[in-house]
N, C-alpha and C positions, 0 to 999 in steps of 0.2 A: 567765369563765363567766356571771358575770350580765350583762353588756353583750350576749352569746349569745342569753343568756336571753332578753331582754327584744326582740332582734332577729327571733329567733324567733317569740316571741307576737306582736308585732305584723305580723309576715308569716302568720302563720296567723290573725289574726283580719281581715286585709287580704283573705287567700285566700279564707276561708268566705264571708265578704261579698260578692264577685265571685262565688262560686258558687251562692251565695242567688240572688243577683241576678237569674242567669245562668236560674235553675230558674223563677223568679217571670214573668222575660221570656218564656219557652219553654212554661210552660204557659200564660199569658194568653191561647196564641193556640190554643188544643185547639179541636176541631169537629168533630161526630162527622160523616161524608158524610150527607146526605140524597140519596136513589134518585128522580130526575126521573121515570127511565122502564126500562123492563128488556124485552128480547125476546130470543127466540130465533131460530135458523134452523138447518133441518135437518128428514129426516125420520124416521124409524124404520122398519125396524133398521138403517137405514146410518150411518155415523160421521162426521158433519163435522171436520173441525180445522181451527184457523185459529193463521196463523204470523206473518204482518206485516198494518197497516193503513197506510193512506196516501188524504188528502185530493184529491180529485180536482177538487172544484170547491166551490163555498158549498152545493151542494144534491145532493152526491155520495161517497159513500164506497166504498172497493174493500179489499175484505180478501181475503191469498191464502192459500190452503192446501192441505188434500186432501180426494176425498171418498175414501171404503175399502166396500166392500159387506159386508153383515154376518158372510159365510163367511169373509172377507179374501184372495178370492183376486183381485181386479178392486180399482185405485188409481187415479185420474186426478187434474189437477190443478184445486182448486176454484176459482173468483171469485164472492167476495158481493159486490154491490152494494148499499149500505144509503143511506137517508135522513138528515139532520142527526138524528131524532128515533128510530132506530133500525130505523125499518120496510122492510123487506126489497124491495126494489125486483127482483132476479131473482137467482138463483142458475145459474152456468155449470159444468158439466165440461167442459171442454178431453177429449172422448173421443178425440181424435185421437192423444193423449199420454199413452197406457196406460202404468201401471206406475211413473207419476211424479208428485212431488209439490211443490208450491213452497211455498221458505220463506221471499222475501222480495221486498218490493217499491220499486220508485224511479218516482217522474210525472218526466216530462222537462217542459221548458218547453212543450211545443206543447197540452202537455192527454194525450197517450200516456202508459203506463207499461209499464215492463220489469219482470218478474218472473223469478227465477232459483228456480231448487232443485235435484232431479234423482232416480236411484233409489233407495228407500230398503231396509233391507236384506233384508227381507222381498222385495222384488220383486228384490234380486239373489240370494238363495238359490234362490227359485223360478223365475225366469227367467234370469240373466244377463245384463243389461244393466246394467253398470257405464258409467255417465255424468251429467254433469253438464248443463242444462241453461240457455239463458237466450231469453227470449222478450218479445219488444214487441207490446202491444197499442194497441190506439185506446182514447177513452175510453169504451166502451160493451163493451169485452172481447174484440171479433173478431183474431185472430192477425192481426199485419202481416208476421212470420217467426220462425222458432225457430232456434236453433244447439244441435246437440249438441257438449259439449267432453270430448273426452277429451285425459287425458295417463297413459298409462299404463292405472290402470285407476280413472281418477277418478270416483266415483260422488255426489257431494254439492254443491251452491255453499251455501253457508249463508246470506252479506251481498252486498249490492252497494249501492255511496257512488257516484253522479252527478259527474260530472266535466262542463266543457261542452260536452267534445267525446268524452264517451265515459262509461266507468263504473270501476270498481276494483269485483274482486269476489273473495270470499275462499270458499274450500270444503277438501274435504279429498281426497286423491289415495293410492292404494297400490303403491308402489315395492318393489323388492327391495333391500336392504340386507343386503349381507355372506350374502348368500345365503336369507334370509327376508324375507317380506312383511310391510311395517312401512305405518303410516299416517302422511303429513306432509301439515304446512297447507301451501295453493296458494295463491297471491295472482295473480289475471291483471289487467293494463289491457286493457280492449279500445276499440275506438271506436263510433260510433256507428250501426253496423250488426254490432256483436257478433262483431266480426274480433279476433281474439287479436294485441296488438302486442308484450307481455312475459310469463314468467312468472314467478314468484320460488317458489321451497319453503325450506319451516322445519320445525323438530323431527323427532323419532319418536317414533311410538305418540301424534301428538298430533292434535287437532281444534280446528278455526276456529270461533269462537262471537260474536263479534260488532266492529264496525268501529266508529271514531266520527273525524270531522272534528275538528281542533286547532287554536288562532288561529294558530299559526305556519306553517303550513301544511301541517303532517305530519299523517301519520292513524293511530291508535291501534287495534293487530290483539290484543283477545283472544284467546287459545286454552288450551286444558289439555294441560301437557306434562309426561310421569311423570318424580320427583326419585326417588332413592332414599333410606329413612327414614334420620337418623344411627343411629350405633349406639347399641345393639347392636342395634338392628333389621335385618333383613336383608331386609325388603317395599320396595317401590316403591310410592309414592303420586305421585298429581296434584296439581300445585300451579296455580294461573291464573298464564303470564307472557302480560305484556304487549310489543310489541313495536312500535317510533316506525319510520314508513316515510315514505317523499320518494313523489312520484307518479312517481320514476322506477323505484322499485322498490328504492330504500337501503333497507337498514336500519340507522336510527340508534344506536337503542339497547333493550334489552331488560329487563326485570325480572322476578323472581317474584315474587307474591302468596300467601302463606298458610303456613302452619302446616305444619314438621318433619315432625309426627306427625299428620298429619291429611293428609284428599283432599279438594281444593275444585275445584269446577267451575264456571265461567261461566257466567252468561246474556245479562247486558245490561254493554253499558259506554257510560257517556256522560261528553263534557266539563264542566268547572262551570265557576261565573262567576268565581272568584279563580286561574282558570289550571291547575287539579288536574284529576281523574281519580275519580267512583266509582261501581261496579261490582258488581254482585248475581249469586250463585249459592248454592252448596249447601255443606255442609262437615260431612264424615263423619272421625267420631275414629277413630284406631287407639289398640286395638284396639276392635271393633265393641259396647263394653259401654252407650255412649249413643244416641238418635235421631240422625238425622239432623238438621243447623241449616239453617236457613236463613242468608245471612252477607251483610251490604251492606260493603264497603269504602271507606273514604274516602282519596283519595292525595293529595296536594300538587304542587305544579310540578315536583319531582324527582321525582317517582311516589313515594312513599316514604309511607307508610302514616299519615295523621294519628288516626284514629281507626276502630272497627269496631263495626255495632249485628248481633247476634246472637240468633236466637230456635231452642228446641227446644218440641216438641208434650211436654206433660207425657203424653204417651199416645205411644205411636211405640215405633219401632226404626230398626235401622240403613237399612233398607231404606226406609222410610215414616215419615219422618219430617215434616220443616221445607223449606220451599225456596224463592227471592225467584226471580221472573221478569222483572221491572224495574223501574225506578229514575227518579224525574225531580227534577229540584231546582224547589224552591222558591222565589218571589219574596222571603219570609220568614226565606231561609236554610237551612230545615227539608230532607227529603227526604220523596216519598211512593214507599212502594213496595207492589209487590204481589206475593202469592205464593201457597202452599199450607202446609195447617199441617194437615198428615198427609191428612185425606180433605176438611177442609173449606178453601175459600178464606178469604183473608184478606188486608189493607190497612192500612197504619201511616203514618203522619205521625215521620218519624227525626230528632231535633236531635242537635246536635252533645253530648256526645262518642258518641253511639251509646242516647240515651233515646227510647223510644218514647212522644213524646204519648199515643197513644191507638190503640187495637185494634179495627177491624169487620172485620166476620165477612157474607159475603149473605149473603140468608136465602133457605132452600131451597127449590128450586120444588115445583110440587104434586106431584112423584111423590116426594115426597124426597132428593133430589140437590142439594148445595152448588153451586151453581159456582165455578168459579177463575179470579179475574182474571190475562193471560199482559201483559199491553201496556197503557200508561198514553198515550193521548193529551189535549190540555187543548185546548179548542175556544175559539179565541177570537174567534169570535163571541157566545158566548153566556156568557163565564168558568165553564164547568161542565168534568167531566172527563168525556172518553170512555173507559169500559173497555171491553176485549175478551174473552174467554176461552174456557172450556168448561163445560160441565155437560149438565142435560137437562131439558124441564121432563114428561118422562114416567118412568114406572119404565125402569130403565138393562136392556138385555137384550144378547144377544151381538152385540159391533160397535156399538153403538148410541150417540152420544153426537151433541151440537148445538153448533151457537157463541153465544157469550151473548155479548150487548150490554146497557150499561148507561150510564145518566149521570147522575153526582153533582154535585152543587150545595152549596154551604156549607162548600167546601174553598179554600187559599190556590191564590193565580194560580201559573203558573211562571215562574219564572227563561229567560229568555234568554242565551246565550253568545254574544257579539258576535264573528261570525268576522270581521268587514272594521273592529275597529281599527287596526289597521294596513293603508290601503287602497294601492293599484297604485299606481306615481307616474305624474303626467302621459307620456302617450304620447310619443314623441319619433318624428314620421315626416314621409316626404320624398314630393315629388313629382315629376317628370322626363314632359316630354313622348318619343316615341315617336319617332324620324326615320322610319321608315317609315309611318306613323299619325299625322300632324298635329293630329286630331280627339281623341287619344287621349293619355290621359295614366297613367303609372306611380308606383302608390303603396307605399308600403313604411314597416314599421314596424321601427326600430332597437333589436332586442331587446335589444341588450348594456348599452344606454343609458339603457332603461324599465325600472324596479323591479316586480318584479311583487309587491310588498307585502312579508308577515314574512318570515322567513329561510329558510323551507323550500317557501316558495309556488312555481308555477309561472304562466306566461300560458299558459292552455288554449285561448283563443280571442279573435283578430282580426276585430270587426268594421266594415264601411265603408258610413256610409250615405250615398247621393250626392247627397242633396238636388234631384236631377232628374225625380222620381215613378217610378226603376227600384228595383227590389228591391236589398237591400242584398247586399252578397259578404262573404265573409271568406276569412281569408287572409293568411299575415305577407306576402306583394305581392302586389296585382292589379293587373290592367289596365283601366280604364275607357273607353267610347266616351261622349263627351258631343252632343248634339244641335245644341247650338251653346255656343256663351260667353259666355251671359249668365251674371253671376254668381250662383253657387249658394255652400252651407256645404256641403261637406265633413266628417263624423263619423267620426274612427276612434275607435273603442271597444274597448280590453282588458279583458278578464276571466281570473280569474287561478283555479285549482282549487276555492278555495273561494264561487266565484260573487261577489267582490268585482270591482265595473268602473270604471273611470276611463275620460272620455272627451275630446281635441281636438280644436279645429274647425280647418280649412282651407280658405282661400278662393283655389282655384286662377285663377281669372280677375278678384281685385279685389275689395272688401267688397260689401258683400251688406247692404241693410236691410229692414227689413220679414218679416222670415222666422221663423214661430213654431217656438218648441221642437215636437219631438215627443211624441207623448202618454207616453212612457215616460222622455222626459230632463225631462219638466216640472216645476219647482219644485212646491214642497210646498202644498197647500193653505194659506192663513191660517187660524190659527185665533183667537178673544179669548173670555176668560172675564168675566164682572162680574156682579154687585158680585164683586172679588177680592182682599183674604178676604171672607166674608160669614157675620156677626153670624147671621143665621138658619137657615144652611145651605142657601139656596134658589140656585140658579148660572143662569145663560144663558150657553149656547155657541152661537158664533158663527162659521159655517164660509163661506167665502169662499173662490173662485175654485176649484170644485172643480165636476169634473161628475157625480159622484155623491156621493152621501150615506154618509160612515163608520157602523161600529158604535160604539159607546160603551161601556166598560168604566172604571171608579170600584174602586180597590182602598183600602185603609185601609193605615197606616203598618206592619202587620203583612204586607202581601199577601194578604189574605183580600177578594173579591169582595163589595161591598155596593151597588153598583149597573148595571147592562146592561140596554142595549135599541140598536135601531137609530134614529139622528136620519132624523126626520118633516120636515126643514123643513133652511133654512138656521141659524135659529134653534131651540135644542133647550131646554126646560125640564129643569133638573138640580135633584131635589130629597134634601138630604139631613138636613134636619132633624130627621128623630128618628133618625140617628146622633151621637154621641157629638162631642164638637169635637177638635180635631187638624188635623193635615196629612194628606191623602188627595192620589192620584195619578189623574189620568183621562188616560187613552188612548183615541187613534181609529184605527180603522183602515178604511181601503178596501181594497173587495175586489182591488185589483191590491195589495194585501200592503204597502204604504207604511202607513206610522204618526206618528203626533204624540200628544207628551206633554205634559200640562199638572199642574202641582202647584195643590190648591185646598187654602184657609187657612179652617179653620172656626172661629173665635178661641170 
């Protein structure tokens, strides 16, 4: 017993001290947001909402949603276009597309973006169009075509994830089971003119709520699907499972999320950078004697639940209470999310095991009215964070409500999830002239023999560039006509689901010298730092072989932003001398999305 004893204490006094520790680390790095800038858009008494936001270019935003007219008998679907600084550049109703509403958006590579949603149920009670919807735009909003989809009597797409040669889009569809009409999730691939190539259904009585890409190459389908309580309960609640899908439409594997005696609903699910899973929604107790929480989850590589941070409005009910709308991890480690905490909005900084740094609240606009942050994006040009939400900055009247923009500063960078550590292997392809085509030669990529990266990945697309000044083809084989034999590079290029690409050169007529990369296969800019470390904190950066000039972002060994602006010159003065000495990270990025990191030593 004393040998116990004494193994004991010294494991509990070993424990407290890790967890000291652990508390001392985690609030060192509290920051309450500072408010760059705040607008609105909308007008009274009509209702904006806004559902997804998506980057369209360094001087362009597009958020999709709806607008509703204040009687609520007239829906279309909105597009804001907004500034990096939040000011409203034009507002569109899609009138062509009564009665529908979108919830979510994807840019393809060319600068287009497809937005999906469809009817919602106010417009199927009062009209009857049960359908789902998906539509490409150019970058300035004009319809390039729309596809109505139905299966049955699908009225919703909720997500849609970009693939290269198409999308995955998940909604909800109503079938008859066993003689009653039940709701299951829809998963379709389509390609890229929104042609349906599969479709998959899951659950009953359940809804699709949000998708997220995975380094292995599978993709993660939230949805809420009713359990029934153990006993002696005899109610059905919702729990969130989650569900591992291949891009051909497997499904791997499944799990639930949440609480026996409780109903939890999704909103957001994203990947993290140790290979887990977490995910923010709502979570109502049985029986109804508490508010409603809001609940983030944190899952592990087995999905399997490592910790949970939970909040209730000390004011509330079951009905109005607490609610997180999304989630982004941290450079720091930490999580930020945002939500609702009963009528007013609200935003937390989450450390592990589920401690909230710290609580802001916006502050209301002039008619009285909180807004609520729904969407977390981090701008990194500028290291601030973009929110989205709702509120109003007039008195709120029937119908009436706006979308609020905002941008905080003084908050930690985000985390990155590296989808292409495990990248495509080297392509393995052949060449073969034509007997009937001399001039002409056949190429072909030998899928069975090219890795198309982790274990669930796919090759989505085969590209061939032919070094002759013709446009390039794709295609696992083409046929190329050549103009003559002088020696050219040959480029085939695989890209695999999650936009990781490996590429080979081929020199069908004999080497080839003199022949520059293309501006997209071109090595990475040089970059040098000096003095590095440096006793002062004063840096020169020094960018080389680059035809444009990066942004510059300086994070501190916590991930909190303490320097940004855009390099003026080849040569960039970096001054951080009245920060603190340590190790800091500086990053550059150009705007074709390429990056370079450099670690600076402040002794």
């Amino acid at each position: 017993m004393r040998h116990l004893s004494l193994y004991l204490s010294g494991r509990s006094i070993a424990g407290l001290l890790a967890c000291l520790l652990s508390i001392l680390l985690a609030f060192s790095s509290v920051a309450q947001p500072t408010v760059q800038w705040e607008n609105y858009a909308g007008y009274a008494p009509t209702a904006e909402f806004a559902a997804r936001t998506a980057r369209l270019s360094n001087t362009r935003f597009v958020t999709v949603g709806s607008w509703r007219s204040a009687n609520f008998t007239v829906l279309y679907p909105l597009l804001t276009f907004t500034k990096p600084n939040g000011d409203t550049i034009r507002q569109l109703r899609v009138q062509s597309l009564q009665d529908v509403g979108l919830s979510d958006v994807s840019v393809a590579e060319n600068g287009d973006f497809t937005a999906v949603g469809g009817s919602t149920y106010d417009s199927i009670r009062a009209r009857q169009i049960p359908h789902g919807i998906i539509c490409r735009f150019d970058s300035l909003g004009n319809v390039k075509w729309c596809r109505y989809l139905s299966s049955g009597s699908s009225n919703l797409i909720t997500r849609i994830i970009a693939l290269p040669d198409g999308a995955l889009i998940a909604g909800n569809v109503g079938v008859i089971i066993q003689g009653a009409t039940s709701q299951r999730v829809e998963v379709r691939r389509i390609d890229g003119q929104g042609r349906t190539q599969w479709i998959r259904q899951f659950g009953r009585d359940s809804n699709a709520k949000d998708f997220a890409a995975l380094s292995d190459g599978s993709y993660g389908l939230l949805t809420d699907d009713p359990n029934r309580f153990a006993p002696p309960h005899t109610l059905w609640d919702f729990d969130q499972r989650l569900i591992k899908l291949t891009t051909a439409g497997d499904s791997v594997t499944s799990v639930y999320v949440g609480d026996s005696a409780a109903i939890e609903i999704g909103n957001r699910l994203i990947a993290t950078t140790d290979g887990g899973l977490a995910l923010v929604g709502k979570q109502s107790v049985q029986p109804s004697s508490t508010p409603r929480r809001g609940v983030l989850f944190k899952l592990d590589a087995n999905w399997s639940e490592q910790w949970r941070y939970s909040f209730a409005p000390t004011t509330g009910d079951y009905d109005r209470g607490g609610e997180l709308y999304d989630v982004r991890e941290l450079a720091n480690g930490h999580f930020l999310v945002t939500g609702l905490e009963r009528i007013r909005g609200q935003m937390n900084e989450v450390a592990a095991p589920g401690t909230a740094l710290w609580t802001w609240t916006p502050p209301a606009a002039a008619g009285g009215i909180f807004p609520k942050g729904r969407e977390l994006l981090p701008d990194t040009t500028t290291g601030d964070w973009r929110v989205v939400g709702y509120g109003s900055n007039q008195p709120l009247g029937m119908g009436n409500g706006d979308i609020w923009f905002a941008s905080l500063a003084n908050l930690p960078a985000a985390a990155t999830v590296n989808l292409c550590a495990v990248p495509p292997g080297v392509p393995v392809a052949t060449f073969q002239p034509l007997a009937a085509r001399p001039d002409s030669l056949r190429f072909s990529l030998d899928r069975a023999a090219t890795s198309a990266g982790p274990v669930y990945a796919e090759i989505s697309r085969v590209t061939w560039q032919w070094g002759d000044g013709t446009p390039a083809d794709t295609g696992r084989a083409v046929t190329h006509v050549f103009a003559s034999t002088t020696p050219v590079r040959v480029r085939c290029t695989i890209t695999n689901n999650l936009f990781c690409s490996r590429s080979l050169d081929l020199f069908p007529f004999g080497p080839v010298t003199g022949v520059g990369l293309p501006e997209d296969q071109a090595p990475l800019p040089a970059v040098s730092v000096f003095p590095n470390p440096s006793a002062s904190g004063q840096f020169t950066v020094r960018v080389s072989g680059a035809a444009a000039l990066p942004n510059l972002l300086v994070v501190d060994a916590l991930g909190r932003s303490v320097w940004h602006r855009p390099a003026v010159r080849a040569d960039t003065f970096l001054d951080l001398s009245t920060q603190a000495a340590g190790l800091y990270l500086l990053r550059l990025t150009w705007p074709d999305g390429r990056t370079v990191s450099q670690k600076l030593w402040r002794p």
